[in-house]
C-alpha positions in Angstrom: 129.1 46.1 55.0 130.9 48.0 51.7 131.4 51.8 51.9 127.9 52.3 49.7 125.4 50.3 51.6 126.7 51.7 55.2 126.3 55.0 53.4 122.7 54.1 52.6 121.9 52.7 56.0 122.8 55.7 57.3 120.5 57.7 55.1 117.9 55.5 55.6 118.6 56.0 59.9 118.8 59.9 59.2 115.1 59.4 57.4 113.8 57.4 59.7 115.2 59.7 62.9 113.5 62.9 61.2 110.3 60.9 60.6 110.1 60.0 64.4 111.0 63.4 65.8 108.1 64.7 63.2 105.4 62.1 64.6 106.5 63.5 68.3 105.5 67.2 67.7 109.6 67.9 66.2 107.5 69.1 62.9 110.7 71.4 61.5 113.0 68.2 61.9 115.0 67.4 59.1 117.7 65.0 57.3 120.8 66.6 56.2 121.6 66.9 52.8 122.8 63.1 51.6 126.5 63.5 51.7 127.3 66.3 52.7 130.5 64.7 54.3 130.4 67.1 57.6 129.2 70.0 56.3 125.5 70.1 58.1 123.9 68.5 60.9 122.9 64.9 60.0 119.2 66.2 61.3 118.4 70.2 61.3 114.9 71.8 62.6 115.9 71.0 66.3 116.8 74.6 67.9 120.1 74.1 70.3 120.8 70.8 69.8 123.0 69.5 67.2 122.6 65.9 66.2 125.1 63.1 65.0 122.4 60.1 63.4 123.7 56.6 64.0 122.2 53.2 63.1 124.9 50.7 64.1 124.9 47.2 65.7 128.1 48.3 67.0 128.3 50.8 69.6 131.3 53.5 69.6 129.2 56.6 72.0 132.8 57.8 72.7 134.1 58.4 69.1 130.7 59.1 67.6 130.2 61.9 70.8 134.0 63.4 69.6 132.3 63.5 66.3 129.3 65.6 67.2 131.5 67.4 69.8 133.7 68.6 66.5 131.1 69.4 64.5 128.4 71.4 67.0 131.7 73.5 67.4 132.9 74.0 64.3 128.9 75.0 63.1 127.9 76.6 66.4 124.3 75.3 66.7 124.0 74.2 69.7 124.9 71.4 71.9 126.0 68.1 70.9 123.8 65.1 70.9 123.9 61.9 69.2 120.6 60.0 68.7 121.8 56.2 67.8 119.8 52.9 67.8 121.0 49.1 66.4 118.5 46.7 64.5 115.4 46.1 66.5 116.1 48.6 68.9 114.8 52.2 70.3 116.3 55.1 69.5 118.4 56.4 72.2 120.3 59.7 72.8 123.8 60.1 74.3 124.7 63.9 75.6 126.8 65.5 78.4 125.5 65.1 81.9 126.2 68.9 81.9 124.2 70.2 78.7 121.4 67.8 79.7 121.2 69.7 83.2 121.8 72.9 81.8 118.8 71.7 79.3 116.5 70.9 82.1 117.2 73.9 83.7 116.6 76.4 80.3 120.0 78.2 80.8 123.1 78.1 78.6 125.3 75.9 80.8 127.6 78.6 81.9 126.2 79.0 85.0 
């Protein structure tokens, strides 16, 4: 897939994410600005989490987790998550076993 149409697909995932998280009771949730090349959240409206969009066939959770690592650092907004999901698929979410429990249990995670 060329640089432009991978660009688009991802677009298109970050629309399609937002759209879902609004028709589950998400109603702030938001695509990023189209390329903004790291400088926002690829979805906003969702307090303490920030989220790294992928719509690949091929999975890389490690280096796309770095990613929102890196980023939910840099922008202090809250935890990392990345929401993902291939071709025919359901969404999925990949996050720390530590900020999920720390989520679950409404504290910060510095316990």
């Amino acid at each position: 897939m060329s640089g432009r149409s991978a660009q688009a697909k991802g677009r298109r995932g970050e629309i399609e994410l937002a759209q879902f998280l609004q028709a589950h009771g998400y109603a702030d949730a938001r695509p990023g600005a189209a390329l903004n090349y790291g400088t926002q959240p690829d979805i906003t409206g969702i307090p303490g989490l920030h989220i790294e969009c992928k719509r690949h066939e091929k999975l890389e959770l490690t280096k796309w987790y770095q990613q929102a690592q890196a980023d939910a650092e840099r922008m202090q907004d809250g935890r990392p998550a990345v929401i993902f999901r291939r071709n025919r698929q359901q969404w999925m979410i990949a996050l720390s076993l530590e900020d999920f429990i720390a989520m679950q249990r409404g504290t910060n995670g510095k316990e």
